[in-house]
C-alpha positions as CSV (number, residue, x, y, z in Angstrom):
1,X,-92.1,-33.0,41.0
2,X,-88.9,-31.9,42.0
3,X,-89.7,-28.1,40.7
4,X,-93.4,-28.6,42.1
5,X,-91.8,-29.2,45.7
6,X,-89.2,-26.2,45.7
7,X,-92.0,-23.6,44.7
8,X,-93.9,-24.9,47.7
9,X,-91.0,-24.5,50.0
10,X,-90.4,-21.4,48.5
11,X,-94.3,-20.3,48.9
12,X,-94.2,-21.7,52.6
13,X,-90.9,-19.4,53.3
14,X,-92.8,-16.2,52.4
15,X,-96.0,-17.3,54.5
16,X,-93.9,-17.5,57.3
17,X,-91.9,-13.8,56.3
18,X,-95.5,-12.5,56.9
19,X,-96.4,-14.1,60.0
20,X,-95.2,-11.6,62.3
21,X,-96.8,-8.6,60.7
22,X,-100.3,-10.3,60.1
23,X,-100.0,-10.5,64.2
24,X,-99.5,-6.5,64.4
25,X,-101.8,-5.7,61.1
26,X,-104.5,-8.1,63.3
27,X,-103.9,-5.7,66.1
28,X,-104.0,-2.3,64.7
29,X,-107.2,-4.1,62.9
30,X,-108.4,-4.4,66.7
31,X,-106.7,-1.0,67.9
32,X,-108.5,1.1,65.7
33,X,-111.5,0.4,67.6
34,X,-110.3,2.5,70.5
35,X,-110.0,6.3,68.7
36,X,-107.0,7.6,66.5
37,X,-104.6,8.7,68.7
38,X,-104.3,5.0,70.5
39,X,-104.1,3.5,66.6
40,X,-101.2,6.3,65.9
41,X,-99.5,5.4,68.7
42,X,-99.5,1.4,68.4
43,X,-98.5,2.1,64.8
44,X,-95.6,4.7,65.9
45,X,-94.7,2.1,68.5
46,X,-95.0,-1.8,66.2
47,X,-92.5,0.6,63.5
48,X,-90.3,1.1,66.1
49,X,-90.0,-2.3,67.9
50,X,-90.2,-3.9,64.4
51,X,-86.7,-1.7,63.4
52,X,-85.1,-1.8,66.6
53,X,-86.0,-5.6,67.7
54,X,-87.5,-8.1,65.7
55,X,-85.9,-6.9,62.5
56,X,-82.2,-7.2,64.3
57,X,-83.5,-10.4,65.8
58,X,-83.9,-12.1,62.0
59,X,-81.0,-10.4,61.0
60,X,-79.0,-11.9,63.4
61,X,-80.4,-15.6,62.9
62,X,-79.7,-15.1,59.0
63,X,-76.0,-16.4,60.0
64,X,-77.8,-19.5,60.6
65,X,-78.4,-19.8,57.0
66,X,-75.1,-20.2,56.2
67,X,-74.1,-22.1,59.4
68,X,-76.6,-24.6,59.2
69,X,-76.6,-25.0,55.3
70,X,-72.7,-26.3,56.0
71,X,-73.3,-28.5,58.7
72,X,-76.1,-30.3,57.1
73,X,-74.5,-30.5,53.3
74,X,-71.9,-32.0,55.3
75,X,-74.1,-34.4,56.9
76,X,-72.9,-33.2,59.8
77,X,-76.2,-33.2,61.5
78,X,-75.7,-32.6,65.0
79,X,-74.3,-29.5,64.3
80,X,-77.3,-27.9,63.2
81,X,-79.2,-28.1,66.9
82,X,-75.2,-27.2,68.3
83,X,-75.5,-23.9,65.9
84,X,-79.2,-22.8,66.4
85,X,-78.3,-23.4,70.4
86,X,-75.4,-20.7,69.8
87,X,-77.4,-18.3,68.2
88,X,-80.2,-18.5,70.7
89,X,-77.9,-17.5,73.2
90,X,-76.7,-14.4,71.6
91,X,-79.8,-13.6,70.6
92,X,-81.7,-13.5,74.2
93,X,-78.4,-11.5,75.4
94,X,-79.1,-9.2,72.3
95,X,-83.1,-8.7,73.6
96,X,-81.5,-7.0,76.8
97,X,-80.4,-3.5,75.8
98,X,-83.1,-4.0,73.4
99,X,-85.8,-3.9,76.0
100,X,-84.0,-1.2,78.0
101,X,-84.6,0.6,75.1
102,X,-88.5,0.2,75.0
103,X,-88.5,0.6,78.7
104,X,-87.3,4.4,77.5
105,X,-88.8,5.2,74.5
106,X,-91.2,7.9,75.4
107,X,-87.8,10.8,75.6
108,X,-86.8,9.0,72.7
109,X,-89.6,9.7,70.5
110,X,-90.1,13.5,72.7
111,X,-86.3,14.3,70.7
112,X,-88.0,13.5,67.2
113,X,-90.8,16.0,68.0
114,X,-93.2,13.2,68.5
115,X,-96.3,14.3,70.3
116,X,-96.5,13.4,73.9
117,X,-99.3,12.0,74.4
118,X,-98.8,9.4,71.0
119,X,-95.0,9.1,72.7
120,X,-96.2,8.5,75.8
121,X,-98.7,5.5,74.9
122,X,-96.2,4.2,71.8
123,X,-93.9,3.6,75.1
124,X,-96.4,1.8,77.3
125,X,-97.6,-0.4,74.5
126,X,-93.6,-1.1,73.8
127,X,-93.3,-2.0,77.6
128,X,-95.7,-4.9,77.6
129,X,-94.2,-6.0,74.4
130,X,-90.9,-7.0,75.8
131,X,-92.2,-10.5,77.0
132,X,-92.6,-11.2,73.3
133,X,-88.7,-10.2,71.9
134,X,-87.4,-13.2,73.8
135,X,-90.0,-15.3,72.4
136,X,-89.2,-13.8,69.0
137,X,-85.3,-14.6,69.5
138,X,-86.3,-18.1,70.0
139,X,-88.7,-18.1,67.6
140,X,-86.5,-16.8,65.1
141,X,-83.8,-19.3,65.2
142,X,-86.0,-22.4,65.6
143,X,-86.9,-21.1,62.4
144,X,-84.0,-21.4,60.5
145,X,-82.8,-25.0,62.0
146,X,-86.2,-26.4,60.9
147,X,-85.9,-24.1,56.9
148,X,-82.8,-26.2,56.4
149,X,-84.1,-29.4,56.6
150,X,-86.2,-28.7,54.9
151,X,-89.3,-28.9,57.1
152,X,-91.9,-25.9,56.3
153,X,-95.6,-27.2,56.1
154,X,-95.1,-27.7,60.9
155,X,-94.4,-23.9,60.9
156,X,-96.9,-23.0,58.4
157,X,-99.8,-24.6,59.9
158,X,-98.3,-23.9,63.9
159,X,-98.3,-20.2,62.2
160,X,-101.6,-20.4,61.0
161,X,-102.9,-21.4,64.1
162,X,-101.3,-18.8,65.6
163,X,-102.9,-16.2,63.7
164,X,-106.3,-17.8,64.5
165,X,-105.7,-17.5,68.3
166,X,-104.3,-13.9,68.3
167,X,-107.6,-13.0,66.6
168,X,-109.2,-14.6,69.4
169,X,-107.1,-13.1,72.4
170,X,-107.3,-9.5,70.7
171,X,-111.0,-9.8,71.2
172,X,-110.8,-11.2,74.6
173,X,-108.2,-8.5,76.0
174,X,-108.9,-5.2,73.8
175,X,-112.7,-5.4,73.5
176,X,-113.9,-8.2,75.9
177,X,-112.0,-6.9,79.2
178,X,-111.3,-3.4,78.0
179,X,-107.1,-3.6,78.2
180,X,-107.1,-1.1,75.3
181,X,-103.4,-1.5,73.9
182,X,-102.1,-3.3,76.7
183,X,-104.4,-6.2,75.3
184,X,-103.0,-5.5,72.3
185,X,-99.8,-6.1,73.4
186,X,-100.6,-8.9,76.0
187,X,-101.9,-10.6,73.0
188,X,-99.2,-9.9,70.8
189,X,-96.6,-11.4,73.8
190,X,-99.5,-14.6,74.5
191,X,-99.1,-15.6,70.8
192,X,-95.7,-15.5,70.1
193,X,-94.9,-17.7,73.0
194,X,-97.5,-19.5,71.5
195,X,-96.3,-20.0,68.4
196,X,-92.5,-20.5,69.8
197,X,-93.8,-23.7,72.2
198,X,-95.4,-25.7,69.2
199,X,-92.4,-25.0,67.4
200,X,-90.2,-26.4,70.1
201,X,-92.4,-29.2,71.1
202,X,-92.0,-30.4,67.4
203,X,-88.2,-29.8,67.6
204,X,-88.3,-32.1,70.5
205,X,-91.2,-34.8,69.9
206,X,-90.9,-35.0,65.8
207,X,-88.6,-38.0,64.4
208,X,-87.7,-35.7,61.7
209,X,-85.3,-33.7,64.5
210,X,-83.6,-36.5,65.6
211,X,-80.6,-36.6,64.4
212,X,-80.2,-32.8,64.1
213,X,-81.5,-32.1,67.9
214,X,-79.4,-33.9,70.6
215,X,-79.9,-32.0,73.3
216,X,-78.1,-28.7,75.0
217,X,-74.2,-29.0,74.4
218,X,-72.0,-26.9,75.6
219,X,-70.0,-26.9,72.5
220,X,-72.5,-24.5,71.5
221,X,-71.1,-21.8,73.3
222,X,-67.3,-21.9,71.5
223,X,-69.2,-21.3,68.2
224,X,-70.6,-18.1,69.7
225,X,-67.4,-15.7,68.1
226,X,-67.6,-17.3,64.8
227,X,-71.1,-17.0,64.8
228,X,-70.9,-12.9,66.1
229,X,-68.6,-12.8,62.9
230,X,-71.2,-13.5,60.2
231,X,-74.3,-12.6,62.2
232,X,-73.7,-8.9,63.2
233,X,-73.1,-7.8,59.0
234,X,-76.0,-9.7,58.4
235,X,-77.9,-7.8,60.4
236,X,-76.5,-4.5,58.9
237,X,-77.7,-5.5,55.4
238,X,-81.4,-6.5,56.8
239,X,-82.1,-3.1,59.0
């Protein structure tokens, strides 16, 4: 039983691994619809934001792993909510040179020899994607308090339901009202958030988070160096 139960966890951990790019496959899915060059550039453009923001954004909650892990072997419980609290911090403050980044991508992409019309679009779609990094950031430690304790099958189906609505909304804004990839993204931004509330309202409403979520403390932010410590080679090895 006790095997059965960690290959489930286990299983549940890699569904949630390919949540975010079934969202963006789902899209391009959607996007290729519209003609090549507005698939190449929404692929051009999910590559970049993937490498440049959400992939630094799980790096960076990885320290949780090990921060968490510590507080709740030592039944330390309240520490868990206290660490995850720290590591949203940095990580919206992270999202901000992030997204000036996007804002600017098109001369970015002009310096590799990217063509300018694909450069030129892979930037607007990266524009209306910025809503959804600080809903990632979120999303991404929120994640890793609720992994240590265990509690997977929540995300899972909140993930799965997720998936189901940004099918939905990609029909409604891409082919329905005719946003072309700024539906795409629109969508991509709507579901995230999405998908970030249900986790939260859980966090908040579930008895399972009670001990482990006390509320804001500002004790959170004195973990903030230690935290920068672990998190930023962490993020190294992921990107």
């Amino acid at each position: 039983m006790a095997l059965w139960k960690k290959e489930t966890r286990e299983e549940a951990k890699k569904q949630l691994w390919l949540a975010g790019p079934m969202i963006f496959l789902i899209s391009l899915m959607f996007v290729g619809h519209l003609g090549e060059i507005y698939l190449a550039a929404v692929s051009l453009s999910s590559s970049l934001v993937n490498s440049t923001g959400y992939n630094v954004m799980m790096g960076l909650s990885s320290a949780l792993d090990t921060f968490c892990g510590q507080a709740y072997g030592a039944k330390q419980y309240h520490m868990l909510g206290v660490h995850t609290q720290g590591a949203m911090v940095v990580l919206i403050l992270v999202t901000i040179p992030v997204s000036i980044m996007w804002v600017y991508l098109e001369p970015i992409l002009e310096l590799l020899h990217q063509d300018k019309e694909v450069a030129k679009l892979a930037q607007l779609y990266a524009r209306y994607l910025i809503p959804s990094l600080s809903a990632n950031a979120l999303l991404r430690c929120i994640t890793k308090f609720l992994q240590t304790q265990n509690i997977v099958f929540p995300m899972v189906l909140a993930t799965g339901l997720t998936s189901l609505l940004h099918l939905l909304l990609c029909w409604i804004f891409i082919l329905k009202l005719g946003l072309g990839i700024k539906g795409s993204a629109i969508a991509v931004c709507i579901s995230n958030w999405f998908n970030t509330i249900i986790f939260a309202l859980y966090i908040r409403f579930s008895p399972s988070c009670k001990q482990t979520w006390t509320g804001f403390s500002k004790e959170s932010l004195h973990i903030i160096p230690k935290f920068l410590k672990l998190a930023f080679p962490s993020t190294i090895m992921v990107w």
